[in-house]
C-alpha positions in Angstrom: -14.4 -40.0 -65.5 -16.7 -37.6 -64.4 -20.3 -37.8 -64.4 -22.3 -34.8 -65.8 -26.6 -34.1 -66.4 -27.6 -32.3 -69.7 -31.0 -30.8 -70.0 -31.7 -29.1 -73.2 -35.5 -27.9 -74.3 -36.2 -28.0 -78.2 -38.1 -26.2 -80.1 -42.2 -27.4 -79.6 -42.8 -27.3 -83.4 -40.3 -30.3 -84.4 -42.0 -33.0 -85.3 -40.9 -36.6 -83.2 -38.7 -37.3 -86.2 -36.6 -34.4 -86.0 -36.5 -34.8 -82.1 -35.1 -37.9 -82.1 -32.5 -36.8 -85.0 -31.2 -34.2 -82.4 -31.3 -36.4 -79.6 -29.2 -39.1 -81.3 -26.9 -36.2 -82.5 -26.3 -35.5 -78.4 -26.2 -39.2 -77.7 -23.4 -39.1 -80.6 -21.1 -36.5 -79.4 -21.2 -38.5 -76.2 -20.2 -42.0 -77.5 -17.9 -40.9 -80.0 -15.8 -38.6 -77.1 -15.4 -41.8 -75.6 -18.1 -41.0 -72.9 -21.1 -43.7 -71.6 -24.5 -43.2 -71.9 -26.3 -43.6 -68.5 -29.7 -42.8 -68.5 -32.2 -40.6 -71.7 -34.9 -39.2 -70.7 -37.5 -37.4 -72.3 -40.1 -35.4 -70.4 -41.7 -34.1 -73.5 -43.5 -30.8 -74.0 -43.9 -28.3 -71.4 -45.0 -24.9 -71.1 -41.5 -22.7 -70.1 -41.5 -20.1 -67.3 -41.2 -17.2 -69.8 -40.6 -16.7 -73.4 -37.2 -17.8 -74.8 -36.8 -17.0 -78.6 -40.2 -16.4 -78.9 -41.6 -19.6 -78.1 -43.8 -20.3 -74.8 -43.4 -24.3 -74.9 -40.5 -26.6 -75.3 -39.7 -30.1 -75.2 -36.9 -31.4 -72.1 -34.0 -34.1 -72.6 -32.5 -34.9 -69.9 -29.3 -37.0 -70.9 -27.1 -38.4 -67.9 -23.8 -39.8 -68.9 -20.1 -40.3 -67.7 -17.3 -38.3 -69.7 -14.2 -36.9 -69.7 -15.1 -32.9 -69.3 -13.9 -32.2 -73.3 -17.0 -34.0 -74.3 -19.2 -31.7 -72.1 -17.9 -29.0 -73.8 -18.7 -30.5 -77.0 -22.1 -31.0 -76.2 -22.4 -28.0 -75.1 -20.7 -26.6 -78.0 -23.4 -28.3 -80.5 -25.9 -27.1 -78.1 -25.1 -23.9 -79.1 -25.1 -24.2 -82.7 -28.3 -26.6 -83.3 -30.9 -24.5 -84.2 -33.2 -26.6 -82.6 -31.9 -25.9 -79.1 -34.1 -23.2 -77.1 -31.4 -23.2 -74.3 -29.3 -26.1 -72.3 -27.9 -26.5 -68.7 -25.0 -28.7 -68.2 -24.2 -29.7 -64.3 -20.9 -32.2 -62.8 -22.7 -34.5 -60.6 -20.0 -36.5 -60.0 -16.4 -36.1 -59.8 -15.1 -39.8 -60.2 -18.1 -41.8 -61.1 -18.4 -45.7 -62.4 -20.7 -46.0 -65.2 -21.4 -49.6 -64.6 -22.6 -49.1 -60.9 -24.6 -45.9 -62.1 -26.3 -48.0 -65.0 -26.9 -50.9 -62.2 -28.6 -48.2 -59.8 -30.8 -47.0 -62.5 -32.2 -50.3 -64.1 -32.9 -51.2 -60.3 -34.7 -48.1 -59.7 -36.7 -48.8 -63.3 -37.5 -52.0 -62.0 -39.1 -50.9 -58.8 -41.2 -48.1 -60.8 -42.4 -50.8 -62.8 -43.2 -52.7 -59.8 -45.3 -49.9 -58.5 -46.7 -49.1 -61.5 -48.1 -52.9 -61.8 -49.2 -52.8 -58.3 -51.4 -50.0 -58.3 -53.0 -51.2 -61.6 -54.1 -54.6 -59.9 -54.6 -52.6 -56.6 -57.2 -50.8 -58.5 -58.5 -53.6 -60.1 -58.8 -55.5 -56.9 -60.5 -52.9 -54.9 -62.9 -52.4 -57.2 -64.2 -55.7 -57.1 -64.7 -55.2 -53.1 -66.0 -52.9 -51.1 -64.1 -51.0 -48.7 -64.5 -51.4 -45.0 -64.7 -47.9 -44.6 -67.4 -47.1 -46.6 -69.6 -49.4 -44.2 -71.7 -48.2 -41.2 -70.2 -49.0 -37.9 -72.9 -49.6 -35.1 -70.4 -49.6 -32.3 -69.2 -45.5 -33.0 -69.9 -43.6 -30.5 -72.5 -40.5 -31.8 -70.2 -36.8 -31.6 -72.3 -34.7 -29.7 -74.2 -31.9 -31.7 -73.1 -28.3 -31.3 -76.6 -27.2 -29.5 -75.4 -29.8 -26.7 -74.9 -28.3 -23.6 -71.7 -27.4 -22.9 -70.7 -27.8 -26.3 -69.1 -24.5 -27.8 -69.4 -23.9 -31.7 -66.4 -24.6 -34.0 -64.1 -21.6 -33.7 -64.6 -19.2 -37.0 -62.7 -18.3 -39.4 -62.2 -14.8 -38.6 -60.8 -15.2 -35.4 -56.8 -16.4 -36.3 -57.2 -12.6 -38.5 -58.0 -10.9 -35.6 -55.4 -12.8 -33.4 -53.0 -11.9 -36.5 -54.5 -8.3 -37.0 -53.6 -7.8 -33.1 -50.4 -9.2 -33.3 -49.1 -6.9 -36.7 -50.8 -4.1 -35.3 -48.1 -1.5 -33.8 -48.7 -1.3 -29.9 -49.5 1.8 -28.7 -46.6 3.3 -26.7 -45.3 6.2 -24.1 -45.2 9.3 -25.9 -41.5 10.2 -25.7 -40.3 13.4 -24.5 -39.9 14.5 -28.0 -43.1 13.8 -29.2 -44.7 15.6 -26.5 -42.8 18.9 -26.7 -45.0 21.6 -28.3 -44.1 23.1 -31.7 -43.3 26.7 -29.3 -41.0 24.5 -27.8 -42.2 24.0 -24.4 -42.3 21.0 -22.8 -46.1 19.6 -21.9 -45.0 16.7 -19.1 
């Protein structure tokens, strides 16, 4: 079976009921084609590029799942006709894909967000009950010398790189050819 991504945005003004109704619909279709579920998820509202049926926000789905290619089309048939659906994007990821080793790939990759996630919350926790080193003075750095130093040249400014770049965009100034010079009588001024 092949494995295919489906991301649909939904119309912002459902309420979470009525988004989960049309997600389980999609989930559906996909279950009763005889396709597996691998991975829902939902990334919630967000404001679209441009308008698309006169709406300026929409909430993404993002359903991952291994079917045969009639129950794509079926999804994306029902796509069509929800009247929920703002617009949908179906992509083959996978030609000949294992669900089990798919679902296996993403629980470990769940597990190792949560990981992260759990880390940085005590790492925050942690730090916060001691300093950081960096924040102390260190009496052994060595002082940076101050720009009125001898031999010390100011920070280069800021309007230098435009000149550099003004110079460098700026046409050179060439040879006048033998047709620019010639005269508008004709003659020839070289």
């Amino acid at each position: 079976m092949r494995r295919y991504e489906t991301i649909f945005i939904l119309r912002p003004d459902l309420g979470e009921i009525q988004v989960k109704q049309s997600l389980k619909r999609v989930e559906d279709i996909v279950a009763n084609g005889g396709g597996e579920l691998i991975e829902t998820d939902q990334w919630g509202m967000r404001e679209l590029a441009y308008r698309i049926k006169r709406e300026r926000r929409g909430y993404y789905v993002r359903l991952d799942y291994v079917a045969p290619g009639a129950v794509m089309n079926e999804v994306e048939r029902n796509l069509k006709l929800m009247d929920e659906s703002l617009r949908h994007l179906s992509v083959m990821v996978e030609e000949d894909a294992d669900a089990a080793r798919l679902r296996s790939e993403v629980e470990a990759r769940q597990r190792r967000l949560a990981e992260a996630r759990q880390a940085a919350t005590s790492g925050e926790t942690h730090a916060a009950e001691e300093p950081h080193a960096a924040e102390e003075p260190h009496a052994a750095e060595e002082p940076q010398a101050s720009p009125d130093a001898e031999g010390a040249q100011p920070p280069p400014s800021t309007d230098e790189p435009q000149a550099a770049e003004a110079a460098v965009s700026a046409p050179a100034a060439e040879e006048p050819s033998a047709a620019q010079t010639e005269t508008t009588d004709g003659t020839d001024q070289n």
